[in-house]
C-alpha positions in Angstrom: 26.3 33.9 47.6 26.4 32.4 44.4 25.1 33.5 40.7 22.2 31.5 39.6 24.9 30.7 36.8 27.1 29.1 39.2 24.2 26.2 40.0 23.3 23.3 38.1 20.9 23.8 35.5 19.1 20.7 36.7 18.9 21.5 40.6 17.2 25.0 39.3 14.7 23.5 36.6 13.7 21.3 39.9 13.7 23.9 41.6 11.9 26.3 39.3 9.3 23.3 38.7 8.7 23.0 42.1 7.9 26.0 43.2 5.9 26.9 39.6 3.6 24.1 40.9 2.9 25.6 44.2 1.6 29.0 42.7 -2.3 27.8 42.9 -1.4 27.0 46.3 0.7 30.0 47.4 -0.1 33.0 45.0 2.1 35.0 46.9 4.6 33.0 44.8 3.8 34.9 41.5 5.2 38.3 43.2 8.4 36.3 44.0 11.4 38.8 42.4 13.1 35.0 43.0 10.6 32.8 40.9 10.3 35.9 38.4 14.5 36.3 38.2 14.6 32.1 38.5 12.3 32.4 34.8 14.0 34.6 33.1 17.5 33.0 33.6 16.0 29.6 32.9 14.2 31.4 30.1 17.9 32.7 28.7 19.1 29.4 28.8 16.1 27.6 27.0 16.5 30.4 24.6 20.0 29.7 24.0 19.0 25.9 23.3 16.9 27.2 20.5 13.9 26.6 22.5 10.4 28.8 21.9 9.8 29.8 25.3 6.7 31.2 24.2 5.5 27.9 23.2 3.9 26.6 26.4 4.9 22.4 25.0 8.5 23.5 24.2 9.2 25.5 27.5 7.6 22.2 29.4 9.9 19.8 27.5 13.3 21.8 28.0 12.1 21.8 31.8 11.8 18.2 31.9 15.0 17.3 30.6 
């Protein structure tokens, strides 16, 4: 099995976005350790782009690019 480092960062913002969107749908999703460990490594990355991930509009931008 590969490290979440080992994908694309594009395949797992898509993927990430994907199932984010669901949430309202399936709540079961927000106990996900997969969506929460998905977050925090896309969070580490944003982070490492000099993104605020605390700022709602900055974390949505990085995510779309």
């Amino acid at each position: 099995m590969k490290n979440l480092s080992e994908y694309s960062l594009t395949e797992l913002k898509l993927i990430y976005s994907l199932l984010h969107a669901q949430v309202i749908e399936q709540p079961a999703l927000m106990d996900s350790d997969l969506l929460h460990d998905l977050q925090s490594f896309l969070q580490a990355q944003a982070t490492q782009d000099n993104v605020d991930v605390s700022t709602h509009a900055e974390w949505a931008a990085w995510l779309s690019n």
